[in-house]
C-alpha positions in Angstrom: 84.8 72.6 60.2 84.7 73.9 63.6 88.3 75.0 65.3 88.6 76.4 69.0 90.9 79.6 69.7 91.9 80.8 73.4 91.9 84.6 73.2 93.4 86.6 75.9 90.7 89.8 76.8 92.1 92.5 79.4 94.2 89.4 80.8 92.3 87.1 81.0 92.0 84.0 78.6 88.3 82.8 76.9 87.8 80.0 74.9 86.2 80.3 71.1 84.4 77.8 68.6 85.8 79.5 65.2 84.1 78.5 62.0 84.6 80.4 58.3 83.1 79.9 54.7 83.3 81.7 51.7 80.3 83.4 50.3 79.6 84.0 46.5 82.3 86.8 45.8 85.5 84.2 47.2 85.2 86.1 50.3 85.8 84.3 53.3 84.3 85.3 56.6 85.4 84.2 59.9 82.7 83.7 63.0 83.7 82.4 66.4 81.3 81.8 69.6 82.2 81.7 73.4 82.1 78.8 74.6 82.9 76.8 77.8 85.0 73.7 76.6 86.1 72.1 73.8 83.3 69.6 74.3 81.0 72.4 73.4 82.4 73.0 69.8 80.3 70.0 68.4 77.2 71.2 70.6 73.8 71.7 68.9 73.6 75.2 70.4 76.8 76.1 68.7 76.1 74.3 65.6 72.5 76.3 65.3 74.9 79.2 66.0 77.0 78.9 63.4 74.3 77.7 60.8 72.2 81.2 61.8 75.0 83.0 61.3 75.8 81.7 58.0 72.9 82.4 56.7 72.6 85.6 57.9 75.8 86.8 56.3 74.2 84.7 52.9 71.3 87.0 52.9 73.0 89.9 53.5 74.9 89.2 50.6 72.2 88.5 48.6 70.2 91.4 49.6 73.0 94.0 48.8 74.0 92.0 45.4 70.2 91.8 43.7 67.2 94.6 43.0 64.6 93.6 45.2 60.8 93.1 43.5 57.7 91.8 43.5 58.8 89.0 42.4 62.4 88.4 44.5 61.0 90.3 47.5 63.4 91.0 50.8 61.2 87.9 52.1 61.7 85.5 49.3 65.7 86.3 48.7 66.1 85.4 52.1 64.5 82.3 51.9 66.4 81.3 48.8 69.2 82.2 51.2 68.4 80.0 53.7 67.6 76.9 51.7 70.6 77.2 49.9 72.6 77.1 53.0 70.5 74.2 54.5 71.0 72.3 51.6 74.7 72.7 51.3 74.6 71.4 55.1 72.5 68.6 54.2 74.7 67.5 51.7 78.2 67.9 53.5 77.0 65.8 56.5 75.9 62.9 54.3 77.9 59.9 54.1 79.3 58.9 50.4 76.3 56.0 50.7 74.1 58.6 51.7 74.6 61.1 49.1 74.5 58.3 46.3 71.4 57.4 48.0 69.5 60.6 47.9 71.1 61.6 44.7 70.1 58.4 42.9 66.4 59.0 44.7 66.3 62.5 42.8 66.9 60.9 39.6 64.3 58.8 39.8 62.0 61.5 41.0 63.1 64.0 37.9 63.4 61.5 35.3 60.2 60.4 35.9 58.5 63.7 36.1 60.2 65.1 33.0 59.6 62.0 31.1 56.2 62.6 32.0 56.1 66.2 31.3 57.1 65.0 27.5 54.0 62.7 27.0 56.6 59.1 28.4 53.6 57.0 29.3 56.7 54.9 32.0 55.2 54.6 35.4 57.3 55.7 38.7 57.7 52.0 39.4 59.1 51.4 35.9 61.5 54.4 36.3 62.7 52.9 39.2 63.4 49.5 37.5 65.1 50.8 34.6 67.4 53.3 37.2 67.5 51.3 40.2 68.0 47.7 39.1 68.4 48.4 35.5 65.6 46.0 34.5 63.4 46.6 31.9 59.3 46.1 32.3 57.8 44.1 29.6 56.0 45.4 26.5 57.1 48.8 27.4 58.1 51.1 24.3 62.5 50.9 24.0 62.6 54.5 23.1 60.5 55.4 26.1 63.2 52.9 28.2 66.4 54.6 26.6 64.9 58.1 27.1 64.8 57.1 31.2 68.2 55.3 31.1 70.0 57.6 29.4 68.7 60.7 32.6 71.0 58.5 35.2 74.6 59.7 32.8 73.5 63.1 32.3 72.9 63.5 36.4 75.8 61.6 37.0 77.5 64.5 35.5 75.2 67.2 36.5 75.8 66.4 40.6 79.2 66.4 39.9 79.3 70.0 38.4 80.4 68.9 35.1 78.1 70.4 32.9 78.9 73.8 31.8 76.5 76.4 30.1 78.3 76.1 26.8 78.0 75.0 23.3 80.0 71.7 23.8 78.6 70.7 26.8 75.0 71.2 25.8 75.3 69.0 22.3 77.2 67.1 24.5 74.4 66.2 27.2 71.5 66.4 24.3 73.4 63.2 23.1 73.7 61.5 25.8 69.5 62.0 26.9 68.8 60.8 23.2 71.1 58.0 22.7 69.5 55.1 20.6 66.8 57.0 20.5 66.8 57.6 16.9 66.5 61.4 17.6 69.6 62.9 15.2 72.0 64.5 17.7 73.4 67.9 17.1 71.4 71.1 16.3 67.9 70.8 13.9 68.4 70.5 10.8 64.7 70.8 10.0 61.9 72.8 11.6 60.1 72.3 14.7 57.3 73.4 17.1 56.5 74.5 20.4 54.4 72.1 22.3 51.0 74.0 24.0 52.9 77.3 22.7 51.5 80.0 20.2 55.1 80.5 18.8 57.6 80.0 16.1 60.7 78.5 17.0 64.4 79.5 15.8 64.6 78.1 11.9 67.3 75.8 11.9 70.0 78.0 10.0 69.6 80.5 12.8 70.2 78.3 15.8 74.1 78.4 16.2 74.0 82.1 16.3 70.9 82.8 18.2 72.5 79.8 21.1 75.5 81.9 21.4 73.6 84.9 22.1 72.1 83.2 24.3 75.0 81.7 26.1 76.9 85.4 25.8 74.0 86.9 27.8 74.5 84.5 30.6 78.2 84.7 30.8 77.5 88.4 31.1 74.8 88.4 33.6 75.3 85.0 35.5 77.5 87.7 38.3 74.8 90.3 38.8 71.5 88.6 37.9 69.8 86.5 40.8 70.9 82.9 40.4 66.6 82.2 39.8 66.5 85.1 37.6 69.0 84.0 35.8 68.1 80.7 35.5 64.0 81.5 34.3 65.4 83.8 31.7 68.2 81.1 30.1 65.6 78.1 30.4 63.0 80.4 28.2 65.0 81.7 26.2 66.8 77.7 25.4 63.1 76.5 25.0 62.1 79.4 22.8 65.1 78.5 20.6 64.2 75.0 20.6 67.9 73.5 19.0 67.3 70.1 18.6 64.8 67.9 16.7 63.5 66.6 19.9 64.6 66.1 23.3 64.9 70.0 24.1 62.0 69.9 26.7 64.2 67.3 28.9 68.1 69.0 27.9 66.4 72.4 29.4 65.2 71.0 32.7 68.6 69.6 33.1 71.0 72.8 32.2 67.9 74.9 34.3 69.4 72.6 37.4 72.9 73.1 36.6 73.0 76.8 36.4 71.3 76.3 40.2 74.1 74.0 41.0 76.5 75.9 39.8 75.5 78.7 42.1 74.9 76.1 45.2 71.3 76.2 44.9 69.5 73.2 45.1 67.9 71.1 41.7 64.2 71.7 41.6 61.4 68.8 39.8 58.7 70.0 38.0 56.2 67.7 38.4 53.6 66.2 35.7 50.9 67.8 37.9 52.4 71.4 37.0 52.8 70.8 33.7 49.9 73.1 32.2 51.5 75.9 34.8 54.6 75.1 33.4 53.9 75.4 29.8 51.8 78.6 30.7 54.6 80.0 32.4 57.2 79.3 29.5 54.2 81.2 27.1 53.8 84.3 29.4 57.7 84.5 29.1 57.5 84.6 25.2 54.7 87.5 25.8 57.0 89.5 27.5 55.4 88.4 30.9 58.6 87.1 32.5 57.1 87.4 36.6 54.6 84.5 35.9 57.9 81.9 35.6 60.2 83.2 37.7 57.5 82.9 40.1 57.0 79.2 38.9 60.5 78.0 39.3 60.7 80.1 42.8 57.7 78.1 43.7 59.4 74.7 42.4 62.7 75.3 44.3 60.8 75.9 47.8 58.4 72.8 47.0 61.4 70.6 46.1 64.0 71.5 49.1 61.1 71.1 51.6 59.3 67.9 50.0 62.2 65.8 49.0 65.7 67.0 50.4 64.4 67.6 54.2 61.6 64.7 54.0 64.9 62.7 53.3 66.3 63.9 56.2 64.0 62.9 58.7 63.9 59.4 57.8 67.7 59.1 58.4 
């Protein structure tokens, strides 16, 4: 929100467009812009103003917070910057139809793709059916129908922050993506296998222990460790654990996009197209090769924001 301020300077009296916001730390930093009338707060050259601005002091943040690389270069962090202050602005000057709009739009989008991803043979159009006017094609397989139904709850939850990188809350959205599935919720009881990867997942007995491990290293890290960084390494190391019987792929994309959320990023899709990438990315990871998905997921981020969030925005 934009305020005006009349500050007196050697006598005499100018007239400021004040704006604030609070980067990642709970800091809050104040910027103000001379400007010749009220009328001018709400200008598009003092909007532009206070955007650049904001950015800047996001990237500045950024840059003195995380180790620059090859991967997260100066260049890339400040792009992640910028997008992620583009899309907040995106998303605070929707209306409430609008933002139920594009947010519904997404999960049609990602439910489709990750579907996909996992072998669901549903069309885009059928997605949209199921999601949009929760109709059901004919002679179309019910597991493949309740695995697409059941996506619209567990966003409904993830847009509204509500999903939490803990035990609870991952069993918790798990069961709700494989609901009359016939998939057995909770953590495996029997063994399973990685899909297009050389490796051997965590034996059943082992899971509770090796997820909180998992979960301990992100509490500890999630403060220091670049939001994609952090977000590549829990994904692998979720999907090398593999918890459930089934239904892992699809939980993982979705707590991949809340840790992003979580940290005002915006969600990414992986699309079906990238799915050989994606699986080869995930692989490298278990080699010890960790660049070739954080590179991915940087990618994926980029790709999304420009592709679906501002292509949504010129049609307004």
């Amino acid at each position: 929100m934009v305020s005006v301020k009349y500050k007196a300077i050697n006598g005499k009296k100018y007239l400021y467009a004040e704006s604030s916001f609070r980067l990642p730390d709970g800091k809050i930093k104040k910027i103000s812009k001379l400007i010749q009338g009220e009328e001018d707060k709400n200008s598009k050259e003092t909007k532009d103003y206070f955007l650049k601005k904001q950015v800047e002091a996001h990237q500045d943040y950024a840059l003195k917070t995380y180790k620059i690389d090859r991967i997260l270069t100066k260049d890339q962090i400040q792009k992640l910057e910028s997008i992620k202050v583009e899309y907040r602005k995106i998303i605070k000057s929707f209306t409430k139809n609008q933002i139920k709009d594009i947010l519904d739009r997404f999960t049609v989008n990602f439910t489709y793709e990750s579907n996909a991803i996992e072998g669901n043979s549903l069309t885009l159009k059928d997605v949209t059916l199921i999601l949009g006017e929760n109709v059901v094609p004919k002679n179309k397989d019910l597991r493949e129908v309740y695995e697409t139904r059941n996506t619209r709850e567990a966003h409904e939850l993830l847009f509204k922050n509500k999903i939490k990188i803990n035990i609870k809350d991952i069993i918790s959205i798990h069961s709700i993506l494989i609901k009359d599935t016939g998939v057995q919720p909770g953590f495996k009881k029997l063994p399973n296998y990685l899909l297009m990867r050389n490796l051997k997942t965590t034996a059943p007995e082992k899971v509770e222990e090796e997820m909180n491990k998992l979960i301990s290293w992100y509490e500890s890290n999630k403060d220091k460790t670049h939001p994609l960084r952090l977000a590549a390494e829990f994904h692998a190391g979720f999907e090398r654990i593999h918890p459930f019987d089934d239904g892992n792929g699809r939980t993982g994309r979705i707590l991949l996009n809340a840790i992003l959320l979580e940290q005002n990023y915006p969600p990414l899709i992986i699309r079906k197209t990238a799915r050989i990438a994606y699986f080869a990315s995930l692989e490298a990871f278990d080699a010890g090769y960790k660049s070739k998905l954080e590179r991915f997921l940087l990618e994926k981020i980029k790709d999304t924001f420009e592709k679906f969030f501002k292509v949504y925005v010129q049609y307004l």
